[in-house]
KOLROTOR-630863 format. One record per atom (N, C-alpha, C, O): x, y, z. Coordinates in steps of 0.001 Angstrom, whole numbers, plus 500000, padded with zeros to 6 digits. Atoms other than C-alpha are relative to their C-alpha. Layout:
XYZ;...
This chain:
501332500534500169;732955535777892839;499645499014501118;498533498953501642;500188501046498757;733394533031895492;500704500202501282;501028499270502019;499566499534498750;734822535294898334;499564499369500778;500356498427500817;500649500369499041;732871534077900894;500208498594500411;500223498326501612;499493501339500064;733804530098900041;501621500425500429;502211500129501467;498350500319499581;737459530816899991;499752500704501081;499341499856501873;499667500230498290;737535532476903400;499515499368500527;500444499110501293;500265501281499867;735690529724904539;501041498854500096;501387498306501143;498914500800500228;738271527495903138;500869500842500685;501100500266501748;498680499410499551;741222530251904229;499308499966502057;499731500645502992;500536499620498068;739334529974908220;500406498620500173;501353498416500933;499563501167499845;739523526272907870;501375499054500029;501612497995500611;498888500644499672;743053525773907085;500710501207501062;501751500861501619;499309499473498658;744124528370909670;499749499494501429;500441499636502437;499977500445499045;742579526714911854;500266498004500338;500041497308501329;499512501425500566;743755523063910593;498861498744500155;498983497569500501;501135500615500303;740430521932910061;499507499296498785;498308499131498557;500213500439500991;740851520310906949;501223498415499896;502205498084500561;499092501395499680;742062516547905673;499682499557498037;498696499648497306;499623500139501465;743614515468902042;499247498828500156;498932498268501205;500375501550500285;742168512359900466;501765499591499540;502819500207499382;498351500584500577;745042509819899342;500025500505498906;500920501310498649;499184499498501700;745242510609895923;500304501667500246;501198502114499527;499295498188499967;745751514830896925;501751499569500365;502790499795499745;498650500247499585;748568513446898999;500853499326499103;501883499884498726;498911500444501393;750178511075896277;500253500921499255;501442500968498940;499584499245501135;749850513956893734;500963500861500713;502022501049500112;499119498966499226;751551516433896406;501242499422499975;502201500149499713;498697500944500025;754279513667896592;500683500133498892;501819500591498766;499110500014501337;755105513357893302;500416501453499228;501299501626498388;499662498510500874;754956517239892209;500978500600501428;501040501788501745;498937499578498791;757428517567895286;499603501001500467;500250502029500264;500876499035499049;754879519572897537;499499499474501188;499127498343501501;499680501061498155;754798519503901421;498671500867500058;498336501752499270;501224499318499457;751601520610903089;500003501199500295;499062501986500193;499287497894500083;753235524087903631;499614500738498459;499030501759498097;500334499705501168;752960524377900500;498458500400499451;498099501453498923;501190500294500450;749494523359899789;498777501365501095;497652501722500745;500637499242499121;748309525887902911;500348501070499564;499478501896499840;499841498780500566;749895528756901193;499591500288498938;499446501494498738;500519499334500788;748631528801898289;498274499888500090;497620500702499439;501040499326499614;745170528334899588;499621501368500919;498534501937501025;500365498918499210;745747531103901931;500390501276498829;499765502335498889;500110498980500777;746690533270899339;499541499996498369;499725500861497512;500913499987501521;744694532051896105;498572500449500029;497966501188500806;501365499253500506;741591532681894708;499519498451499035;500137497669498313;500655500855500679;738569530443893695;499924500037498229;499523501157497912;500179499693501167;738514530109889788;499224499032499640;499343498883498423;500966500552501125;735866527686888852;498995499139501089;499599498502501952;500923500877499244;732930525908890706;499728498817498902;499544498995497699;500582500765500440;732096522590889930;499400499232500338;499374499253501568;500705500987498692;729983519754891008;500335498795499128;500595498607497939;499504500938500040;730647516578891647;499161498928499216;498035498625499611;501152501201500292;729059513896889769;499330498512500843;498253497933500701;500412501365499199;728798510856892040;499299500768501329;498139500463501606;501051499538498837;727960513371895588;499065501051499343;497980501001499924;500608498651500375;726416516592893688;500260500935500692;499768502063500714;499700498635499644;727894518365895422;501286501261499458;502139501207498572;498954498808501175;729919521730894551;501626499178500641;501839498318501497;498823500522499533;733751521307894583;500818501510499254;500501501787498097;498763498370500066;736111524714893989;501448499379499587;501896498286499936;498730500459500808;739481524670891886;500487501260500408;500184502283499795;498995499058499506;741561526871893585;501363500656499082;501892499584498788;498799499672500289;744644528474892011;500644501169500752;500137502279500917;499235499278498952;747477529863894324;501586499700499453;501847499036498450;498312499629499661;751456530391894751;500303498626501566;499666498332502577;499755500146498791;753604528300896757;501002500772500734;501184501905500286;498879499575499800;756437529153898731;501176500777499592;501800501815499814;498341499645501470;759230528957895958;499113500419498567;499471500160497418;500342499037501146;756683531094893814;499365499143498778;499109499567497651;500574500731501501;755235527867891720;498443500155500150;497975500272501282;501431500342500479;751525527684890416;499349498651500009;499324497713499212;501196501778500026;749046524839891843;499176500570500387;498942501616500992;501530499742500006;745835524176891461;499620498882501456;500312498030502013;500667500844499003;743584522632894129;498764499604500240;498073500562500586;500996499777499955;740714521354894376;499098499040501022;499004497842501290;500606500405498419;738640521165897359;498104499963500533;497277499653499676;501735500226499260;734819521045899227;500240500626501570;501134500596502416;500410499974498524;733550522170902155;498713498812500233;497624498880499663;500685501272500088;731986518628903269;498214500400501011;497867501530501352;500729499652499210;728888518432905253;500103500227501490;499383500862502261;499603500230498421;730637517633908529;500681501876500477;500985502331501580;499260498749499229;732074521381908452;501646499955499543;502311500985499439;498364499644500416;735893520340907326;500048500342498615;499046500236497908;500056499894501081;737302521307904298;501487498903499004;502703498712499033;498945501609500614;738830518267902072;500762500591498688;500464501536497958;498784499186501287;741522519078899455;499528498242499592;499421497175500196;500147501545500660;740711516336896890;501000499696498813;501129498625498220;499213499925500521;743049517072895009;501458500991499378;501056502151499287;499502498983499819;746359519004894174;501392500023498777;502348499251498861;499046500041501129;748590519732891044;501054501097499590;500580502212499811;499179499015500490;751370521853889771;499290500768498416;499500500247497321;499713499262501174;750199524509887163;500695499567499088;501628498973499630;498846499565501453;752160524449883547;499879501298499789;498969502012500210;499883498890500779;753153527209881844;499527499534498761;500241498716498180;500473499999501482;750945527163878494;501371499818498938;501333498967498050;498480499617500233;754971528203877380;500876498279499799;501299497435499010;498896501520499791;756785525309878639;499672498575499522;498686497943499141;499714501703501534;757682522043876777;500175498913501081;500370497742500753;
């Protein structure tokens, strides 16, 4: 449904045109995820939910992808006005399953 955004986003981090806020990076820290990480599963996820922001109005995309070692994170990012695309944030999936 939002093809056109995620390659967008997948053009932007191939071409390393994009920049975490602090809190993406703290959460990446603590769910023990390196920026490798975070570039693979945008290059190979898929948009699943538009939302907008309440304080800019603007839209913001929740990504879900694979990393590396095969785990499930979500991400969620903008394409800003300047043209980059900002990861604002970035979490490990659960399994509905797991305790």
């Amino acid at each position: 449904m939002y093809e056109r955004i995620r390659d967008r986003m997948r053009a932007k981090v191939r071409s390393l045109d994009y920049v975490m806020t602090i809190h993406a990076e703290e959460e990446m820290e603590n769910d023990g995820l390196s920026i490798l990480d975070i570039e693979e599963a945008i290059l190979n996820g898929n948009i699943v939910e538009r939302q907008r922001d309440v304080e800019s109005i603007d839209f913001k995309y929740l990504l879900s992808g694979k990393t590396f070692d095969d785990a499930n994170i979500a991400i969620v990012a903008k394409l800003s006005q300047t043209g980059k695309l900002v990861i604002i944030t970035v979490y490990l999936e659960k399994n509905e399953y797991e305790n």
